[in-house]
N, C-alpha and C positions, 0 to 999 in steps of 0.2 A: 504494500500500500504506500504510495506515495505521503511525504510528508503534507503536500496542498491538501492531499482528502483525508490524511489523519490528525490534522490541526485545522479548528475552526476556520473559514478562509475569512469570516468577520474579522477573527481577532490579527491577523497577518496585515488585514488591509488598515488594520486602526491604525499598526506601528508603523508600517512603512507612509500612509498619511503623515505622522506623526514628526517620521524619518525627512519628509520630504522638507514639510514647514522650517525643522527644525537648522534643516543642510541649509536653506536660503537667509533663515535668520544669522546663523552662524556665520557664513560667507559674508552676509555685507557690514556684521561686524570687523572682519577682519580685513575688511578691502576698508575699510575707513580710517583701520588700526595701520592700514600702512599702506598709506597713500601713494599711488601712481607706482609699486613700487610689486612686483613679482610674486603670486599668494599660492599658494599650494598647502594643500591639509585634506586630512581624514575626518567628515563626518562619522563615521563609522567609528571609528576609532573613538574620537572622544563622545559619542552620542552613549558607546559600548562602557567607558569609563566612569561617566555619571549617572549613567543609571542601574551601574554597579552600587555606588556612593548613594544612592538614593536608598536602597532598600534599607541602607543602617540610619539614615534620618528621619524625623517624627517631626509634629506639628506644623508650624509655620515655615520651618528650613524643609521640610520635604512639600508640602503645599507650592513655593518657589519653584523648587526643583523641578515636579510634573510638570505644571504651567507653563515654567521656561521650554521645557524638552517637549512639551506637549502628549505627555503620556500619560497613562492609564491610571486613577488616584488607586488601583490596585494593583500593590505590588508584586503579589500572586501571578495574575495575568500580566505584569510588563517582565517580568523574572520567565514566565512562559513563551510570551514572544518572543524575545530576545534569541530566547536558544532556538527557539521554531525557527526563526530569519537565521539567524547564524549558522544553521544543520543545511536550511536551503542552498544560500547563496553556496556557499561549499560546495553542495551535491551539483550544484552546474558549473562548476568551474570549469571542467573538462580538462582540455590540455593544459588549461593555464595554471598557475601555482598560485591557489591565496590560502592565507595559514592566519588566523588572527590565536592570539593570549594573552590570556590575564593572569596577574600574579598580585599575592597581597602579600608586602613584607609587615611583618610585625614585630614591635620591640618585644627583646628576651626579657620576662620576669611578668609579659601579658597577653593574652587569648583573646581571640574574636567571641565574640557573641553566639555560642552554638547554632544558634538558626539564621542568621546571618553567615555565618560558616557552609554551613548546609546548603543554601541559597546558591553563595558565589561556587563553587564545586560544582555542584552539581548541573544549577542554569548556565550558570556565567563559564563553566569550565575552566575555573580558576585556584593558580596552583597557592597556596599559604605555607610561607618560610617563615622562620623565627632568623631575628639577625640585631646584630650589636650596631646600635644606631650610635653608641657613643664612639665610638672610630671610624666617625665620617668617611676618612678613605677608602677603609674596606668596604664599609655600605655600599658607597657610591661604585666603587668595581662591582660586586655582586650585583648592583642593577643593573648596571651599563652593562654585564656580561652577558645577560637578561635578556637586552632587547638589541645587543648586538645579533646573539645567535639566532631570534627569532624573525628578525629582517635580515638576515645574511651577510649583517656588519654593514648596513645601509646608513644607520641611526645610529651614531655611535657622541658619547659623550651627553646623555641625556640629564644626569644627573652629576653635579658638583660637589665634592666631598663638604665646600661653605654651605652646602645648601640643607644638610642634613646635620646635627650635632642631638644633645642628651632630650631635646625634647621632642625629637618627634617620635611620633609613636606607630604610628598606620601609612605606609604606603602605596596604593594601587595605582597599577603599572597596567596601561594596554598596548600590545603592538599588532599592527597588521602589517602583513607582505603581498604584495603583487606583482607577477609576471607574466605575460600574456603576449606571443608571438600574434601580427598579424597575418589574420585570413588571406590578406593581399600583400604580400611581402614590396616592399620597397626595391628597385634596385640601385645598389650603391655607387656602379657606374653614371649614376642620373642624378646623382645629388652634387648642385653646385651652389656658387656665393651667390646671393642677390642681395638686392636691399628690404630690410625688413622698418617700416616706419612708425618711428616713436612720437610723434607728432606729427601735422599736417606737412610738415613737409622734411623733417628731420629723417634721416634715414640712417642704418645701422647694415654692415655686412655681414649676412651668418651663412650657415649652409643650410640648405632647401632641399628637403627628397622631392621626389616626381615619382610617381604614377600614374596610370590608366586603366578605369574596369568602374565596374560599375559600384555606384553605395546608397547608400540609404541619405534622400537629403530632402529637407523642407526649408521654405521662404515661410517668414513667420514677421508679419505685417506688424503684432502686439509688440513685440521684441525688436522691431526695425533691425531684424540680421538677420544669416543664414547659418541651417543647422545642416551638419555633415555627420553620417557617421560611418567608423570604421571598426570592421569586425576584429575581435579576435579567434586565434583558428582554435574549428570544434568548440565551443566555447558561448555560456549566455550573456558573455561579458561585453561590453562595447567601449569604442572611444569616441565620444561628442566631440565637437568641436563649434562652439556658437560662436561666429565670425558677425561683426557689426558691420552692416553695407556703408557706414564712413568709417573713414582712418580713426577718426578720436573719437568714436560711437561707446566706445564701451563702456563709460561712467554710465550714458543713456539705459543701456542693457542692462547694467545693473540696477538701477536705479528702478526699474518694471519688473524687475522681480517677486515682489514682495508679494504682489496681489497674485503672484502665474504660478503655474500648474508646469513645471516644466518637464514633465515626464510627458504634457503633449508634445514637443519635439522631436519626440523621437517615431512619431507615426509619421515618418514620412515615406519616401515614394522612389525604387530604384533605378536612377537613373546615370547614364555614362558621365564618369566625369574625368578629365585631368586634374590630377590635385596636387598641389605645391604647398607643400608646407615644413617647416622647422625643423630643425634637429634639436634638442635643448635639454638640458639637465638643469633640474633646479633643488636647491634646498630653503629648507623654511621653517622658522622656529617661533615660536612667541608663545609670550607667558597670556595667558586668559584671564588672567584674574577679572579684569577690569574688562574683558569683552563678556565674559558669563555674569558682573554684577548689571550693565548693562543691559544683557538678557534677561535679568528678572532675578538672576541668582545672589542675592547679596549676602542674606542670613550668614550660610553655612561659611562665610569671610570675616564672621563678626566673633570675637574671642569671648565675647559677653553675651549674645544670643543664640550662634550654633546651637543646634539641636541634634547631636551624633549619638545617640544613647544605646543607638541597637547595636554600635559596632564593636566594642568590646564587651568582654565578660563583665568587666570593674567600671563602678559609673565615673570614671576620668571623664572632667570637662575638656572637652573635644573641640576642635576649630579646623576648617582648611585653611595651609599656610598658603599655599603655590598650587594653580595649574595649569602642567608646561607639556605643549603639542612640539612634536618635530617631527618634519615628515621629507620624503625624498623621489625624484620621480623624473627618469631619464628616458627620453623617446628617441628611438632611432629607427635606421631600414629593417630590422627586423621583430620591433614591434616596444612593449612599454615595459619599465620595472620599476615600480612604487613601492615606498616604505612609508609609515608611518607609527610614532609612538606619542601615548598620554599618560601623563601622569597625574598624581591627583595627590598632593605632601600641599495634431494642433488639426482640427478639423483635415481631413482628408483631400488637399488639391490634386485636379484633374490637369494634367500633363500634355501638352503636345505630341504625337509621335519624335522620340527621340531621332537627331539628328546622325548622319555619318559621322560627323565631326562631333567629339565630345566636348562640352562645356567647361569651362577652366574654374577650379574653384583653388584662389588662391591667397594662402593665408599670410599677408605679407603684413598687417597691423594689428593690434592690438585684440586679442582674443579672452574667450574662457573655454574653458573644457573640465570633462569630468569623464571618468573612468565610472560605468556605469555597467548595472546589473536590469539587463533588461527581464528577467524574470519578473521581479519585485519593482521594478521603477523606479531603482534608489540611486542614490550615489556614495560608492564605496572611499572616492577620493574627488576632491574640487577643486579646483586652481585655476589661474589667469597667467596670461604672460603679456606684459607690457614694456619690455625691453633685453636687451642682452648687454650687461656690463660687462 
């Protein structure tokens, strides 16, 4: 029996709703957190880390927390879906590699919460160490060992030995991996310099793959840009690409996000194209604090109101200090590989018959894209590229 018919498909469609909202809200937090400047990040990932951190909070700090994330005020049913979505996406990965983990370190001399323990194990698939928070060093090695080996040494240095000393107590750590060859391979004999534009007229040299074949692409009038997408092989996985029909469009695009459905983008319609677009590796790090108070998250940041009561055995008053994303995400001719780690211390258009000659879709200014999971609708990874330093 498939997982769709032996999990409510109510409850699937609440969390990925949920998932959707919550990936748009997050993103234009973080495109605001860093202006005009290269964004890439795991929805998934930190959606996967707080609403870890939720099932240990009560009252008004977990009230916050739902609200912000947009999930379920039962914690039962978001602890169910969580791992229903997480068992999915997986089962369609096909060729491609995605591996997500959770780990909860905990200071030596204290114990999680037995049903909070229970919880993260069992839903969350979450591993629980005991470790000596008072020699920062070593802490800081055993995490960063953590989510080196669970991104393939993508993400490396997450964690600062300054960042940890005698009082902290509880760490949850999320990483996700991604690697996925495309359906349409690139060839690397076709990849040349052009100019890629950071402004109306400012231009930048990088290398551009080319291809030919057909893809999945829609014009999306709401969005003023075009959506392209690109398979990966055997695989439910995809890669979008929302191109803005002007050069400095994409604040525009963002900016109409807020109210859209962006998983209509992706019903679009196969048609021939030449595609020219980027080569690029990016990395991207940033603390949250102040993008999740903004989201609605402030309580669980307050050392005098947190509300963490479920998460240890011992009623220690509880606060989150830090929460720090770093995520990684290299594109080439033969296809994507994304890392990402968290811590917590369009209506159907009707087509012309296609031409001999293929249509050039090309991505020479300022873009977004997301690595996405067309089963569920969701986005595993999101990011923008507005320059090449």
């Amino acid at each position: 029996m498939s997982l769709l018919n032996s999990t409510p498909k109510i409850q699937l469609n609440e969390l990925t709703n949920s998932f959707g909202t919550f990936t748009i809200d997050l993103y234009q937090q973080c495109v605001q957190h860093s202006v005009n400047e290269n964004v890439f990040l795991s929805p998934l990932s930190i959606l996967s880390a707080l609403a870890l951190l939720s099932q240990a909070t009560e009252g008004n700090t977990f009230n916050e927390m739902i609200n912000s994330l947009h999930l379920n005020e039962n914690k039962t049913a978001v602890a169910n879906q969580i791992n229903a979505y997480n068992t999915l996406i997986q089962n369609g990965a096909g060729q491609s590699t995605l591996s997500i983990a959770n780990q909860i370190y905990v200071k030596q001399g204290y114990s999680l919460n037995p049903h909070f323990k229970e919880v993260a194990e069992k839903q969350f698939s979450s591993g629980v160490e005991s470790i000596n928070f008072e020699n920062g060093s070593e802490a800081a090695q055993i995490i960063n060992h953590f989510v080196e080996e669970k991104t393939h040494d993508k993400i490396n240095n997450l964690v600062t030995p300054e960042s940890i000393d005698s009082s902290s107590a509880v760490v949850l750590v999320n990483a996700i991996y991604f690697k996925g060859n495309w359906k349409n391979r690139f060839d690397k004999e076709q990849t040349k310099k052009r100019d890629f534009y950071i402004s109306e007229t400012e231009t930048v040299s990088v290398d551009f793959m080319q291809i030919t074949s057909n893809f999945k692409f829609r014009r999306s009038d709401e969005l003023d840009a075009d959506v392209l997408e690109l398979k990966y092989a055997d695989s439910k996985f995809s890669f979008l690409i929302v191109l803005p029909r002007q050069r400095t469009g994409l604040s525009v695009v963002e900016s109409k996000l807020k109210n859209y459905d962006i998983a209509k983008v992706t019903n679009g319609y196969p048609y021939g194209f030449e595609v020219i677009m980027p080569k690029f590796k990016i990395e991207y790090e940033v603390n949250l604090n102040e993008i999740l108070k903004n989201l609605g998250m402030s309580e669980m940041f307050d050392a005098h109101k947190a509300n963490l009561s479920g998460l240890l055995e011992t009623p220690e008053k509880l606060f989150v200090s830090d929460v720090v994303h770093k995520a990684f995400i290299e594109i080439t001719e033969e296809g994507s590989e994304a890392a990402a780690a968290t811590i917590v211390g369009i209506t159907l258009i009707s087509y012309p018959p296609q031409p001999v000659q293929p249509l050039k879709f090309i991505v020479d200014h300022p873009f977004m894209y997301y690595i996405w999971d067309t089963e569920t609708k969701t986005a595993l990874f999101a990011g923008r590229i507005t320059n090449f330093k």
